[in-house]
Backbone bond lengths (Angstrom), bond angles and torsions (degrees), N, CA, C in turn:
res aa  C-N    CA-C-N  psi(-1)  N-CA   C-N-CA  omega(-1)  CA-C   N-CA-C  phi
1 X - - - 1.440 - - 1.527 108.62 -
2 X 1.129 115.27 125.42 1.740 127.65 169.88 1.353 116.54 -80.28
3 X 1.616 127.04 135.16 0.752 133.91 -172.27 2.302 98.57 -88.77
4 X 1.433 96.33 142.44 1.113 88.68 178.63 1.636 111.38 -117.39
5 X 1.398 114.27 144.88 1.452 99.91 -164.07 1.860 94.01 -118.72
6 X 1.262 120.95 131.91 1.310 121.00 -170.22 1.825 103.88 -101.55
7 X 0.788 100.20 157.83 1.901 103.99 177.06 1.633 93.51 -138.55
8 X 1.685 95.91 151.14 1.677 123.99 165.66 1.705 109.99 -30.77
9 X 1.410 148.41 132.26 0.986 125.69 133.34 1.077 140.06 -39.22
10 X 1.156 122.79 -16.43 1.560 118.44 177.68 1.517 116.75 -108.83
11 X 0.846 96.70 11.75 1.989 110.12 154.82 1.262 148.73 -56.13
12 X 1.764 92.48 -52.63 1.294 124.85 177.10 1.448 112.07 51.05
13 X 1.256 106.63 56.49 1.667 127.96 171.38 1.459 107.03 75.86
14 X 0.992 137.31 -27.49 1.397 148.34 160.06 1.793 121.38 -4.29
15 X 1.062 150.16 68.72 1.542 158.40 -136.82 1.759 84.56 -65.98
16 X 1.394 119.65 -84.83 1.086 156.38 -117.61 1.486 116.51 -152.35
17 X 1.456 123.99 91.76 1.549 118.55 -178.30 1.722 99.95 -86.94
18 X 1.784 110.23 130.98 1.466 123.23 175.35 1.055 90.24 -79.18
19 X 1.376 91.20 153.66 1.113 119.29 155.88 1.645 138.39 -134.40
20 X 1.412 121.31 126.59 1.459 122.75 -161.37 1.964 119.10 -0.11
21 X 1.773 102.05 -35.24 1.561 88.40 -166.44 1.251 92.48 -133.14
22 X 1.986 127.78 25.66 1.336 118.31 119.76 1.414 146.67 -58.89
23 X 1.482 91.70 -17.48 1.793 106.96 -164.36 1.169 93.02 -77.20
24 X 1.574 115.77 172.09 1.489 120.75 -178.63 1.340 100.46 -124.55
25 X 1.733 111.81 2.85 1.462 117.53 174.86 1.669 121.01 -130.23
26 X 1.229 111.07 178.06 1.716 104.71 -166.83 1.922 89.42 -119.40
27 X 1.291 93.73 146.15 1.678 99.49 165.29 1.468 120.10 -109.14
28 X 0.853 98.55 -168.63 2.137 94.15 -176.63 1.361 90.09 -75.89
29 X 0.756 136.56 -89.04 1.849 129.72 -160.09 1.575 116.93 -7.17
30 X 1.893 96.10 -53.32 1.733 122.07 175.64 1.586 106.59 -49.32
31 X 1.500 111.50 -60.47 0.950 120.07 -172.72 1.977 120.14 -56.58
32 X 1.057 70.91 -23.56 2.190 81.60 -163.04 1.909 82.30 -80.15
33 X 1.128 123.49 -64.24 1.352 105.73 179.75 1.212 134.30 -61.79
34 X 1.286 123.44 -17.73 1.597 129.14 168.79 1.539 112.63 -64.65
35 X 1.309 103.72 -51.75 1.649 111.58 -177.61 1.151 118.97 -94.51
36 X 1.953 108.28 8.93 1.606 94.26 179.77 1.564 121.82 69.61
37 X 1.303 134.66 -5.77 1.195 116.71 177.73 1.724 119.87 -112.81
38 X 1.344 90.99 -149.63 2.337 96.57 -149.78 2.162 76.22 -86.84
39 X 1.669 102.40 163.68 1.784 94.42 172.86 1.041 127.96 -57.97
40 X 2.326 113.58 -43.85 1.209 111.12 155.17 1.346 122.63 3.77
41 X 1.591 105.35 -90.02 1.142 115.84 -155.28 1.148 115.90 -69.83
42 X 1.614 129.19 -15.22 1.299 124.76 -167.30 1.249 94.96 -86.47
43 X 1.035 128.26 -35.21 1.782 109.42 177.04 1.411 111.81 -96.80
44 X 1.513 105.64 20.50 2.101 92.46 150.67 1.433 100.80 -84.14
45 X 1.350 104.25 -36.55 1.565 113.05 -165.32 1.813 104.46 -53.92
46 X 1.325 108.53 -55.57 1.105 116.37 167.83 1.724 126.11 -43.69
47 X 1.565 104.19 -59.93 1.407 104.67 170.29 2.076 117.34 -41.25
48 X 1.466 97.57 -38.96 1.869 90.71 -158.01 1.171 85.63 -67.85
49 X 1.641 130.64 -47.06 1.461 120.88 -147.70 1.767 88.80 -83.11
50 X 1.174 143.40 -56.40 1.476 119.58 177.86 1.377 121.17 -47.96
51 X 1.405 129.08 -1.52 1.203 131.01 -169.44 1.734 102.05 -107.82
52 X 1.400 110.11 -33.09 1.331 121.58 171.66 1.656 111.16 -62.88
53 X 1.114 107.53 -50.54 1.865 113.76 -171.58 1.899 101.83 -75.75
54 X 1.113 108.10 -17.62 1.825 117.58 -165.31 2.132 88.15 -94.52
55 X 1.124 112.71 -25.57 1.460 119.99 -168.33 1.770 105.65 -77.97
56 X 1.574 102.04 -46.56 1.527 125.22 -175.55 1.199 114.90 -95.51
57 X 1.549 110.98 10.23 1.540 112.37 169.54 1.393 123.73 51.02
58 X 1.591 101.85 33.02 1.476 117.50 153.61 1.629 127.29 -110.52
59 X 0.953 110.41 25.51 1.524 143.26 166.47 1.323 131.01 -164.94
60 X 1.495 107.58 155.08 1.653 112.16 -159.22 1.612 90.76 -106.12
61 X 1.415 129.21 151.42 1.204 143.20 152.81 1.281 121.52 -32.90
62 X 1.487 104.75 -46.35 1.419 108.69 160.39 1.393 118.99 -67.41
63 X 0.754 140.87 57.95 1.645 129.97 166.72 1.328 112.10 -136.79
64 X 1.633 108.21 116.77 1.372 120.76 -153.82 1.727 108.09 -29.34
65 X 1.539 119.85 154.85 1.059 114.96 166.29 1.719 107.07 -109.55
66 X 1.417 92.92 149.04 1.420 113.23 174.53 1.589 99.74 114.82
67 X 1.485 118.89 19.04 1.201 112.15 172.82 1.338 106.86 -152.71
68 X 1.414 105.81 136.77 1.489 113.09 179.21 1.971 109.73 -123.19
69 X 1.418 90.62 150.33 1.984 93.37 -159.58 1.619 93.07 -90.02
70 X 1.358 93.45 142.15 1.776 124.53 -155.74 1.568 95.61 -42.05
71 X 1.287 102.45 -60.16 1.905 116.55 -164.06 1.468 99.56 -61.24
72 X 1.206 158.59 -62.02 0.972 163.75 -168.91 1.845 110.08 -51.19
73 X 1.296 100.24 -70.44 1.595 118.69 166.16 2.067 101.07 -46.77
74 X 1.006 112.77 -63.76 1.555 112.42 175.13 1.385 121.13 -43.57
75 X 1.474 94.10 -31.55 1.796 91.48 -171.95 1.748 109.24 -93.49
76 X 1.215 101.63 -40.70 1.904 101.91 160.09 1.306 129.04 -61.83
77 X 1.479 125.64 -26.68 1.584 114.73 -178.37 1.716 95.23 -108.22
78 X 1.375 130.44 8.04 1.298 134.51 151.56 1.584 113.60 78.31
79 X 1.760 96.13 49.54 1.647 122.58 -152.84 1.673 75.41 -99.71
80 X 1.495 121.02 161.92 1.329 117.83 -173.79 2.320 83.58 -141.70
């Protein structure tokens, strides 16, 4: 016998809504306000440092783009 697990209708399968200082990562939006700059740029900024951690084999290719994980980003722009 299977256990069946029911969810809210108004969820729409949804477990768990994050929230900004659940995530363990930053998105462009995060990024454009931390550093102050235009979106452009927040996802070049984003691209070098996912390209840096994907280079040093502390990230997989697969890992969504447009987001970079908090600790990593904290420790390069010298966020405490």
């Amino acid at each position: 016998m299977q256990a069946v697990v029911s969810l809210p209708d108004n969820r729409n399968g949804v477990l768990k809504i994050l929230h900004n200082e659940d995530r363990n990562y930053y998105l462009v939006g995060d990024v454009m306000k931390i550093l102050g700059v235009s979106r452009p740029k927040a996802y070049k900024v984003i691209r070098a440092l996912r390209e840096e951690l994907i280079s040093g084999g502390k990230l997989i290719e697969e890992y969504p783009c447009g987001r970079i994980p908090k600790k990593y980003f904290d420790s390069r722009c010298g966020i405490e």
